[in-house]
C-alpha positions in Angstrom: -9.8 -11.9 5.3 -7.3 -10.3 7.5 -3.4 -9.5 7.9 -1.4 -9.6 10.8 0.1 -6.5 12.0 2.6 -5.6 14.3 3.2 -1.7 16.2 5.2 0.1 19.2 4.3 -0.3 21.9 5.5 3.8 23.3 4.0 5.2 19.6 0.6 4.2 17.9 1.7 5.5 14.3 5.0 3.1 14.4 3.5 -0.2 12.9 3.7 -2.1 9.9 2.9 -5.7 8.5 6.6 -6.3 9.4 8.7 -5.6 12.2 11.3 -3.6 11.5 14.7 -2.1 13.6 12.9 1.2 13.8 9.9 0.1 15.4 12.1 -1.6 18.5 13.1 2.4 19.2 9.1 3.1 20.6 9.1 -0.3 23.1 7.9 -3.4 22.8 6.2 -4.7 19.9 3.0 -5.9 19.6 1.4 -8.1 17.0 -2.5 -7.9 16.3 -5.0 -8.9 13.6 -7.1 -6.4 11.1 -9.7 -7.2 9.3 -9.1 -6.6 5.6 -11.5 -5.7 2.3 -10.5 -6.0 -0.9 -10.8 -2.6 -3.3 -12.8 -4.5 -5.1 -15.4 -5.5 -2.8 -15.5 -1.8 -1.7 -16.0 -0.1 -5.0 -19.0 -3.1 -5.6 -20.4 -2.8 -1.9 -20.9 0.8 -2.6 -21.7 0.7 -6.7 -18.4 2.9 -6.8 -17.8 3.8 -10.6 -15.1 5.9 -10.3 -12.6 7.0 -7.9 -10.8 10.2 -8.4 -7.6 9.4 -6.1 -6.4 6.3 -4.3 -3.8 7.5 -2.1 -1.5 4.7 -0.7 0.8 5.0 2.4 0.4 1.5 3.7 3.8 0.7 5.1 5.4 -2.2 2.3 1.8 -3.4 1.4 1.7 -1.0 -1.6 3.0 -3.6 -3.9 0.8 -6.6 -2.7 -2.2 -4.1 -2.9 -1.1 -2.8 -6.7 -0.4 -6.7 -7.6 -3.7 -8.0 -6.4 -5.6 -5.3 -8.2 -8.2 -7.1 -10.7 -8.2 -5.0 -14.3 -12.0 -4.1 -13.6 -11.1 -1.9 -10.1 -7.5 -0.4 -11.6 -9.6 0.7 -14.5 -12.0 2.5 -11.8 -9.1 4.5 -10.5 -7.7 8.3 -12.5 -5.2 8.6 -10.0 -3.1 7.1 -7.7 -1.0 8.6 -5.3 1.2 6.1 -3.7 4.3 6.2 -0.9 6.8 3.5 -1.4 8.3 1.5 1.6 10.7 -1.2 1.7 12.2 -0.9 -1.7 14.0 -4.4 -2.4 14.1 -6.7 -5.4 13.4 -3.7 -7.5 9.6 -3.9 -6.5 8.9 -0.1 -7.1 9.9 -0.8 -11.2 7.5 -4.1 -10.9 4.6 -2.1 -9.6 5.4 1.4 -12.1 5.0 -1.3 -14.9 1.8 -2.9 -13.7 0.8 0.7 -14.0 2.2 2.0 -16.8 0.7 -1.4 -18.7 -2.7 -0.3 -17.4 -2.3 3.4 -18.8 -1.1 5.1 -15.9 1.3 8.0 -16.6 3.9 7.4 -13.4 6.2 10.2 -11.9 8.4 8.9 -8.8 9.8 11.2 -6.8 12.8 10.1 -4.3 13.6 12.7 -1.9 16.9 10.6 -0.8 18.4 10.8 -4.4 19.1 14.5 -4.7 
């Protein structure tokens, strides 16, 4: 499949599957299409067993990622490691709980609430 994506023109690393105030600070914004796999049709492509760490900094996708996730690839995973973005309609909680229910220990850390 694939997911349109938008980023800044006057900064590569400014983009997200949203555009967003910040991003209209780097220039114009430009929308383009990625190709996307599925984790599960990576861990099967390459007979993946196990992964030690899945780290996540995907700019709001996190949560559509963690939703989609089938029982037999979350199960493949000891760790995740994951950067939250766009926290409305307490989506963080929702995701935490998917995890948790799947036998995750979770720690969140919010630098902003000192």
């Amino acid at each position: 499949s694939s997911l349109q994506l938008f980023q800044a023109d006057h900064n590569s690393i400014v983009s997200s599957y949203k555009v967003t105030p910040y991003m209209k600070d780097f220039g114009e914004i430009h929308e383009f299409v990625a190709p996307c796999l599925s984790l599960e049709s990576i861990l099967n492509k390459y007979s993946i067993e196990t992964l030690d760490l899945l780290k996540l900094d995907i700019e709001g996708l996190e949560y559509d990622i963690i939703e989609s996730l089938l029982p037999t690839a979350i199960n493949k995973v000891k760790r995740f490691l994951i950067e939250f973005h766009h926290n409305n309609d307490c989506k963080v909680e929702k995701l935490t709980n998917k995890l948790k229910e799947n036998g995750f220990s979770v720690k969140v850390f919010n630098p902003s609430s000192k």
